[in-house]
N, C-alpha and C positions, 0 to 999 in steps of 0.2 A: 629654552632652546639650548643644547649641549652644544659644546666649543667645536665641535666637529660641521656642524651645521652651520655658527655662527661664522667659521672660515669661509665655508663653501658660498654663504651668502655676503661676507666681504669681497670674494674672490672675482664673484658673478659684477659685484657692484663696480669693482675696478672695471673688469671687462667691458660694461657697459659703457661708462665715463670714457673711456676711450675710446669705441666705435661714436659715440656722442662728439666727440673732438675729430677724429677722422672727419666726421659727415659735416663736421661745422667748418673743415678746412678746407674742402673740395670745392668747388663751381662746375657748375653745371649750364649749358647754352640751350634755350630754345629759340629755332626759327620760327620763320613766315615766309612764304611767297616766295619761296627756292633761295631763301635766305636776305632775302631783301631787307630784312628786318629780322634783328638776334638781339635777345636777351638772356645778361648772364643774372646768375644767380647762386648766393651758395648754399651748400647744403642744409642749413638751416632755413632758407626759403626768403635769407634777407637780396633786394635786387641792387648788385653791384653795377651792371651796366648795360645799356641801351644803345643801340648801332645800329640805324636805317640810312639806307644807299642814297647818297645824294639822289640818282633818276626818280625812284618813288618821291621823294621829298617836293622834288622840281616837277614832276606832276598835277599838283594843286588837288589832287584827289584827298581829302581829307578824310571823306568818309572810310575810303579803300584804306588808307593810313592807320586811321584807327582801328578797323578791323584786320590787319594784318600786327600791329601792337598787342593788341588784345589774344589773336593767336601764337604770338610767339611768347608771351608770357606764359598762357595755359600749357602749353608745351613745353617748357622750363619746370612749372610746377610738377607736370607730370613726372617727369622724367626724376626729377626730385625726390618725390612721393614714392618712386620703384627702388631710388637710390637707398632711401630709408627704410623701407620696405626690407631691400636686401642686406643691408648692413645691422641692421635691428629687427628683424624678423625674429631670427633665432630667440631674442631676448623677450620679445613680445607673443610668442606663441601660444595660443591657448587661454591667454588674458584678454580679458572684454577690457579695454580700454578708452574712454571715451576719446576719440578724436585721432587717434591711430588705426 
């Protein structure tokens, strides 16, 4: 590889390392049930915080609880996933990547 090439792909590698940090400082919220239940989450997909509305809680509906948890996580995820998507697209384009 000639040094011309060697820069361009140190250059690319900075850039990425950094949109990797961006994406790792951001949080991201998914709801449930017109917010009854929010999960934070950050960019790297680790989960920071959990916040269901005392009335669902005082409900005793367990099942509906969990299925409104369970929704507002995947919704977190998602939203995650488009976050990386759009901030590392560029970097990932055209690469078969396993798990991206």
């Amino acid at each position: 590889m000639n040094k011309f090439m060697m820069h361009q792909a140190q250059k690319l590698q900075e850039r990425l390392a950094r949109a990797q940090q961006e994406l790792a400082d951001m949080t991201i919220e998914g709801s449930a049930g017109g917010g009854v239940v929010a999960v934070t989450i950050t960019g790297h997909q680790k989960v920071k915080a959990v916040k269901i509305s005392p009335e669902v809680a005082a409900s005793g509906d367990v099942e509906m609880l969990q299925d409104l948890v369970l929704a507002a996580i995947s919704d977190a995820l998602k939203k995650s996933r488009d976050l990386a998507d759009e901030k590392l697209g560029a970097f990932t384009k055209g690469m078969n990547i396993p798990g991206m």
